[in-house]
Backbone atoms as SQL, in Angstrom:
CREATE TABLE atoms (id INTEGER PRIMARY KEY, chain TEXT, resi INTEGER, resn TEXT, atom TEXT, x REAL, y REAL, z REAL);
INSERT INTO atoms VALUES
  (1, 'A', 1, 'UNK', 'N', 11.853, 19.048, 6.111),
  (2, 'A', 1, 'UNK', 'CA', 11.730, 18.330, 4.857),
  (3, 'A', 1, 'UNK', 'C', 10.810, 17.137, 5.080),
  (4, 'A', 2, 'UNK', 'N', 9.835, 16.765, 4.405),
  (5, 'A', 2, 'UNK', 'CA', 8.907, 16.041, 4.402),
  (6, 'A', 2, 'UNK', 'C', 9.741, 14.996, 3.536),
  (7, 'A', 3, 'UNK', 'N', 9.064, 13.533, 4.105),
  (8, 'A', 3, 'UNK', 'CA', 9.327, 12.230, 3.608),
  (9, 'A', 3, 'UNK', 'C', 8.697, 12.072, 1.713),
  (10, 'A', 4, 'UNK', 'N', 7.756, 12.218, 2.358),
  (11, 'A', 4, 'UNK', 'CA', 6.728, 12.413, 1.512),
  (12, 'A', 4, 'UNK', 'C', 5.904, 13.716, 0.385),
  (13, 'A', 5, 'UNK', 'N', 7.293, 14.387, -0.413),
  (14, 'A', 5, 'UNK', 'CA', 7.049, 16.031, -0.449),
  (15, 'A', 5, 'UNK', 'C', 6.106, 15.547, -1.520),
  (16, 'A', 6, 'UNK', 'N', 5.720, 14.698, -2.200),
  (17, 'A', 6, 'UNK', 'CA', 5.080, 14.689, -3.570),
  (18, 'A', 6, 'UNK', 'C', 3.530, 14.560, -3.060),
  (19, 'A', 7, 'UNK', 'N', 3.599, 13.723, -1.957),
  (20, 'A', 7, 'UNK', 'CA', 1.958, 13.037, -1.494),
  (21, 'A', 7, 'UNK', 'C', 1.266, 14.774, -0.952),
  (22, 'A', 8, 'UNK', 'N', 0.090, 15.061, -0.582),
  (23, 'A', 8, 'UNK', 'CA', -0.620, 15.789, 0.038),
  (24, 'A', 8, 'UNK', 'C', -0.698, 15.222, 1.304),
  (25, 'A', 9, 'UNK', 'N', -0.572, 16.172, 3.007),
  (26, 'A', 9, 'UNK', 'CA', -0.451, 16.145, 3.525),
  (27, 'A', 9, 'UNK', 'C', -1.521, 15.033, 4.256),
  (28, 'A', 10, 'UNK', 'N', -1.473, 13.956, 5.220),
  (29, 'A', 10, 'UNK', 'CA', -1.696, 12.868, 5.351),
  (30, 'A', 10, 'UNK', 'C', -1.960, 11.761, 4.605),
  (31, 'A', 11, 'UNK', 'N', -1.428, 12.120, 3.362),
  (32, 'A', 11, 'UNK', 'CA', -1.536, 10.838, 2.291),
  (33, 'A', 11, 'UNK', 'C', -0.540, 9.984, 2.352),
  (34, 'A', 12, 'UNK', 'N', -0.293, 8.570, 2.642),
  (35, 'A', 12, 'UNK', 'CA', 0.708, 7.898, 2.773),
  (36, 'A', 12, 'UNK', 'C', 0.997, 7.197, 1.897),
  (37, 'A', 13, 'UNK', 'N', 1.615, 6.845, 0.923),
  (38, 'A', 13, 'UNK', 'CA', 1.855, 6.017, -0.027),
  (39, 'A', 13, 'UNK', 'C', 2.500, 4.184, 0.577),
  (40, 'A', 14, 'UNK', 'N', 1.413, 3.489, -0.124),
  (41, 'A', 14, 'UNK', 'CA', 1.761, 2.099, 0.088),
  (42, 'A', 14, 'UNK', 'C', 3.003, 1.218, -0.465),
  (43, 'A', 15, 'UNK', 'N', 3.434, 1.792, -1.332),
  (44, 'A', 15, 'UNK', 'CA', 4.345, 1.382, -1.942),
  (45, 'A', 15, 'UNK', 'C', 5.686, 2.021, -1.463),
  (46, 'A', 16, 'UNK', 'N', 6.251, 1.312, -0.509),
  (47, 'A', 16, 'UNK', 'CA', 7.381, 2.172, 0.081),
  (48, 'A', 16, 'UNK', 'C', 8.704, 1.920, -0.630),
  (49, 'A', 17, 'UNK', 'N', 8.868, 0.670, -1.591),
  (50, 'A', 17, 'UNK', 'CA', 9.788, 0.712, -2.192),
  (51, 'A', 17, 'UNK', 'C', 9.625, 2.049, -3.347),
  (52, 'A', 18, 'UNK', 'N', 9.191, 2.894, -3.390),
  (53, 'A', 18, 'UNK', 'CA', 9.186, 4.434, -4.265),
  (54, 'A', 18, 'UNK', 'C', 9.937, 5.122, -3.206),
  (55, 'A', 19, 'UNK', 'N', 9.829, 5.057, -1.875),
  (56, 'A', 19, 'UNK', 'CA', 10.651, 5.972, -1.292),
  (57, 'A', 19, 'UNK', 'C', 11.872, 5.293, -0.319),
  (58, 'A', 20, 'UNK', 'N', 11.914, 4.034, -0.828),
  (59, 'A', 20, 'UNK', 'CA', 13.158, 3.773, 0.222),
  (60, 'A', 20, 'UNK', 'C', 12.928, 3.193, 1.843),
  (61, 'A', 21, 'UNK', 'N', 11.737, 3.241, 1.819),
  (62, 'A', 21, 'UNK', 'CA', 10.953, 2.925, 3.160),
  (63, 'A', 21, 'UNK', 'C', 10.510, 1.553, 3.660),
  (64, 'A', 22, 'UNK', 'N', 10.624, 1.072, 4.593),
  (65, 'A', 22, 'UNK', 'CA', 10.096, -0.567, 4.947),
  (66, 'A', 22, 'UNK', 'C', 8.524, -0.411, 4.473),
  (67, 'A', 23, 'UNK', 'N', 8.121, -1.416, 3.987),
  (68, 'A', 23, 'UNK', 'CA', 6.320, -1.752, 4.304),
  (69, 'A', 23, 'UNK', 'C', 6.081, -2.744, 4.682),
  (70, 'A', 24, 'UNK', 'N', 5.219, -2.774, 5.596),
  (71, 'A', 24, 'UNK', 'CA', 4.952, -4.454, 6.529),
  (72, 'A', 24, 'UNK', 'C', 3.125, -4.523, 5.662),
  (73, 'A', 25, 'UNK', 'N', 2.843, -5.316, 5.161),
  (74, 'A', 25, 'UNK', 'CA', 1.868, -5.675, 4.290),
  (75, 'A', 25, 'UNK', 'C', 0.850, -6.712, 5.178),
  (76, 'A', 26, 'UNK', 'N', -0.361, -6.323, 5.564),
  (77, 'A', 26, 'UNK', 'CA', -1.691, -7.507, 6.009),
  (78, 'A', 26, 'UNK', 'C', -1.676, -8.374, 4.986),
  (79, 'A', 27, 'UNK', 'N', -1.526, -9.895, 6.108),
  (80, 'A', 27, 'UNK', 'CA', -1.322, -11.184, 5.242),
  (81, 'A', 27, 'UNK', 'C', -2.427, -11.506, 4.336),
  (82, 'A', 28, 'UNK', 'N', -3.462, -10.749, 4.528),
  (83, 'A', 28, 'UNK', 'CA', -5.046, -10.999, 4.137),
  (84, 'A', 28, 'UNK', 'C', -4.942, -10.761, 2.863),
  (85, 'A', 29, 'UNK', 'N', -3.711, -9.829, 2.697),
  (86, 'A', 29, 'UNK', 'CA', -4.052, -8.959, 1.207),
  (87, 'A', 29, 'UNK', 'C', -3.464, -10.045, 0.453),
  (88, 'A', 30, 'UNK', 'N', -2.558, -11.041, 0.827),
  (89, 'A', 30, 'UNK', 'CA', -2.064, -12.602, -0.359),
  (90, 'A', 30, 'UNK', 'C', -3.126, -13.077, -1.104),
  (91, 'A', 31, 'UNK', 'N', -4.174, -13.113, -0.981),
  (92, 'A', 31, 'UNK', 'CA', -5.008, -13.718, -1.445),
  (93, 'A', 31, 'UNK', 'C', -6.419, -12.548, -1.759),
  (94, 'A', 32, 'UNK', 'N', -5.925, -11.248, -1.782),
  (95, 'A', 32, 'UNK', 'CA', -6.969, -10.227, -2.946),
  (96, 'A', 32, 'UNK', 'C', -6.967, -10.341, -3.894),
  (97, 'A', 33, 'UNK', 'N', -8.228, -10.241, -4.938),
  (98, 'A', 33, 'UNK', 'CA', -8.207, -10.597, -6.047),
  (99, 'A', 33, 'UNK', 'C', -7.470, -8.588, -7.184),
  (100, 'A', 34, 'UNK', 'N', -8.368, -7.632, -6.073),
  (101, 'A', 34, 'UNK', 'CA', -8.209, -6.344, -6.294),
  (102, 'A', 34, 'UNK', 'C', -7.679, -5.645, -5.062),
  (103, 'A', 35, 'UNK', 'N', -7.123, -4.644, -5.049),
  (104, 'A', 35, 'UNK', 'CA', -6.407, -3.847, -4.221),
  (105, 'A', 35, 'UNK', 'C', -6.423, -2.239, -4.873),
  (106, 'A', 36, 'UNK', 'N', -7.349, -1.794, -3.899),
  (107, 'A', 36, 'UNK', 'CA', -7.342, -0.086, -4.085),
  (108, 'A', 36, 'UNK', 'C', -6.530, 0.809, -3.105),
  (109, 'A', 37, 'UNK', 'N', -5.926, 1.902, -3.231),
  (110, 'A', 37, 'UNK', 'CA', -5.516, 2.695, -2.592),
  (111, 'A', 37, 'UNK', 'C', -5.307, 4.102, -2.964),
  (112, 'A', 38, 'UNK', 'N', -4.618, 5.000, -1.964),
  (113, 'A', 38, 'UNK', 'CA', -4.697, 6.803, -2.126),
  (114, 'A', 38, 'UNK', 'C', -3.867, 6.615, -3.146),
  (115, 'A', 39, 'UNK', 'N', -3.722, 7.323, -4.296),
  (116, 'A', 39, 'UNK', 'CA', -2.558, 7.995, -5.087),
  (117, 'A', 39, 'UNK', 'C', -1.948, 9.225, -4.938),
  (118, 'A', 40, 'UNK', 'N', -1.384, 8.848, -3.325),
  (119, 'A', 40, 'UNK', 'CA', -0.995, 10.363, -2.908),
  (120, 'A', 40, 'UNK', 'C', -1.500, 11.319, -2.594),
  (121, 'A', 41, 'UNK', 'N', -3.130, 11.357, -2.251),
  (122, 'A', 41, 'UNK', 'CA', -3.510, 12.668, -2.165),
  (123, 'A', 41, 'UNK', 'C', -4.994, 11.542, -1.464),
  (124, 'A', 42, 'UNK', 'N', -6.110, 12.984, -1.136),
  (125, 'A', 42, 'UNK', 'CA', -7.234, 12.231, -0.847),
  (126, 'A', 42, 'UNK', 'C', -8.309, 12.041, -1.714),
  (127, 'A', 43, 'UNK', 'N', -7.998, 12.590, -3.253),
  (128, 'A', 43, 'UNK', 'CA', -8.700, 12.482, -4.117),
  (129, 'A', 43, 'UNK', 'C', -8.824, 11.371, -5.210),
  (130, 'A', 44, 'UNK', 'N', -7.628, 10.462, -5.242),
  (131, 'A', 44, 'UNK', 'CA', -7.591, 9.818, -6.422),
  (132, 'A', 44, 'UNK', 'C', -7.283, 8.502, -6.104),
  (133, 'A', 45, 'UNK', 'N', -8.008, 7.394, -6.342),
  (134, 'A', 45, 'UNK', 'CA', -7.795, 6.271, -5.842),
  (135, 'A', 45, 'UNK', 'C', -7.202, 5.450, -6.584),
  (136, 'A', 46, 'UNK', 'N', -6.205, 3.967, -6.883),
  (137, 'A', 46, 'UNK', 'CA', -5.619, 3.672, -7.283),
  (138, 'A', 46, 'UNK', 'C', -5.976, 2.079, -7.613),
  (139, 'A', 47, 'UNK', 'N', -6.111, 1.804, -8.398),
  (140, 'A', 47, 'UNK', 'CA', -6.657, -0.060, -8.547),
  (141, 'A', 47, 'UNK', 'C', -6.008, -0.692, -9.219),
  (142, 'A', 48, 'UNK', 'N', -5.200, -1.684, -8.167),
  (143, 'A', 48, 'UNK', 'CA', -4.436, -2.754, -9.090),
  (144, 'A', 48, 'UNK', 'C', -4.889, -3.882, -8.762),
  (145, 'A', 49, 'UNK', 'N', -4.321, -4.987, -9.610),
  (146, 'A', 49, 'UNK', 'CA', -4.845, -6.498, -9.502),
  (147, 'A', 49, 'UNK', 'C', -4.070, -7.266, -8.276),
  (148, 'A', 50, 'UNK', 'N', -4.559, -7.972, -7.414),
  (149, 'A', 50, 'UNK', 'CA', -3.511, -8.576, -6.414),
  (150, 'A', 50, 'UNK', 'C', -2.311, -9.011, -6.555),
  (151, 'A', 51, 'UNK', 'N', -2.380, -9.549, -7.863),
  (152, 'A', 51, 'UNK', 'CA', -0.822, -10.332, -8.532),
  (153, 'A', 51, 'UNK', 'C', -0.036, -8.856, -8.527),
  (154, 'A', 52, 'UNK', 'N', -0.462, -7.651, -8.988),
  (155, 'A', 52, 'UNK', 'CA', 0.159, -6.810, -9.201),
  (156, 'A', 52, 'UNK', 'C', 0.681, -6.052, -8.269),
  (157, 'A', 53, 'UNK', 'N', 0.018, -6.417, -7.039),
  (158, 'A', 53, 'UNK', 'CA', 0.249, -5.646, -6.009),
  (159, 'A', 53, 'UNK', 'C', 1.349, -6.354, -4.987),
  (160, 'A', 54, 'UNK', 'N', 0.990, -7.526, -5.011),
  (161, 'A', 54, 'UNK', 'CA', 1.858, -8.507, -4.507),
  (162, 'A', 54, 'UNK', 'C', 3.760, -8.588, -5.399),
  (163, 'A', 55, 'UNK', 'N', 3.722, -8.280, -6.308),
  (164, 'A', 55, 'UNK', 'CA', 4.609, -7.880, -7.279),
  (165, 'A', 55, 'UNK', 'C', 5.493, -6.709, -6.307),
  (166, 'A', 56, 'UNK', 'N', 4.585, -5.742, -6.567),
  (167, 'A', 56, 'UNK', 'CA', 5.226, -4.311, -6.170),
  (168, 'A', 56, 'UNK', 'C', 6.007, -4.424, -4.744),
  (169, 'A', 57, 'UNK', 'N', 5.374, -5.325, -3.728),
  (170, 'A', 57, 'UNK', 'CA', 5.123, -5.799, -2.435),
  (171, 'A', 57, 'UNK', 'C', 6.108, -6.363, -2.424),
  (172, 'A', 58, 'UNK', 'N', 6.790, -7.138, -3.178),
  (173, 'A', 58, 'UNK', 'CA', 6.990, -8.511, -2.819),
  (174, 'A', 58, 'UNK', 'C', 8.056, -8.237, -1.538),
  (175, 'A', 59, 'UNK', 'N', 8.775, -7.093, -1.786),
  (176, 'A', 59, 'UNK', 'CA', 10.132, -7.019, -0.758),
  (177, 'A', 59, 'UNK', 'C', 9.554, -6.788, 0.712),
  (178, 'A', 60, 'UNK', 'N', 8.431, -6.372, 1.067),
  (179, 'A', 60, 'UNK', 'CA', 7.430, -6.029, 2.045),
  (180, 'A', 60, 'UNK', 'C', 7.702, -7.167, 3.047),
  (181, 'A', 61, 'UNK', 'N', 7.533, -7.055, 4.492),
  (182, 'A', 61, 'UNK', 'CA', 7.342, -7.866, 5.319),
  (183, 'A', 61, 'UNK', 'C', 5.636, -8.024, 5.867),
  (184, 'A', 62, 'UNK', 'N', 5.561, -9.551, 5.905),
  (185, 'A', 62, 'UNK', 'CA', 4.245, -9.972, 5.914),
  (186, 'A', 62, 'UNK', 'C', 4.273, -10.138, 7.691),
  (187, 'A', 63, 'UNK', 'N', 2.860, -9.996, 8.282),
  (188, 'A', 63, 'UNK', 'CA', 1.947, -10.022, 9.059),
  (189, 'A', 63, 'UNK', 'C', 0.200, -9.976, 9.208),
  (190, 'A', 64, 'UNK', 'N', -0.097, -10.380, 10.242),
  (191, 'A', 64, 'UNK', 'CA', -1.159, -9.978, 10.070),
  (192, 'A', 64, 'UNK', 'C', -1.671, -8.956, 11.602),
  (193, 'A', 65, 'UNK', 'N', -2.343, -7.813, 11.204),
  (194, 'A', 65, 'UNK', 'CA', -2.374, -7.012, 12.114),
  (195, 'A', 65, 'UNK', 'C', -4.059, -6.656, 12.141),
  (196, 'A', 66, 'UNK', 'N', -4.729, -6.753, 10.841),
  (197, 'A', 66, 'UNK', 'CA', -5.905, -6.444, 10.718),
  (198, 'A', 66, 'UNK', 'C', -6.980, -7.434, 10.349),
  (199, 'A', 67, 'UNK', 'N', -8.515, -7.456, 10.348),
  (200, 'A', 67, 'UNK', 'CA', -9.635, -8.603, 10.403),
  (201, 'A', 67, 'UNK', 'C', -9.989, -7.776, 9.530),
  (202, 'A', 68, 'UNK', 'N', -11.572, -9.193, 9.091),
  (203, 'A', 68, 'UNK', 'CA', -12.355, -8.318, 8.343),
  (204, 'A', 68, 'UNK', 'C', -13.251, -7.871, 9.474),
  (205, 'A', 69, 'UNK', 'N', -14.491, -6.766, 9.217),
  (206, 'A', 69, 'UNK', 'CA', -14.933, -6.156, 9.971),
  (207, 'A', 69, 'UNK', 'C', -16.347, -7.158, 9.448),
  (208, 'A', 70, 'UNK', 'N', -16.625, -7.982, 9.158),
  (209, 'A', 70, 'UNK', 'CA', -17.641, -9.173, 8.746),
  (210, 'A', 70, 'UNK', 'C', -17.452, -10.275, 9.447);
């Protein structure tokens, strides 16, 4: 049984409060104005506003694990 039976196979969904799952969130993303991601699959991308994402997030544990590549 897959975690994930709805996503297509290596699609991970960011929003782990949909499945019950921890998400540890890059501190970088506090201060995005936009935030894109998979909608489950590798075809369809997803755009919310930072406030909105930070919303969805909020239960998320913060770190920082990633730079910009600039």
């Amino acid at each position: 049984v897959s975690l994930f039976e709805d996503c297509d196979t290596g699609a991970i969904p960011p929003i782990g409060a949909a499945y019950d799952v921890p998400v540890i969130v890059d501190e970088s993303l506090g201060n995005a104005g936009d935030i894109y991601f998979e909608g489950g699959d590798h075809r369809t991308l997803v755009h919310v506003s930072g406030k909105d994402f930070r919303n969805l997030t909020s239960d998320a544990q913060q770190a920082r694990f990633s730079y910009p590549a600039y």
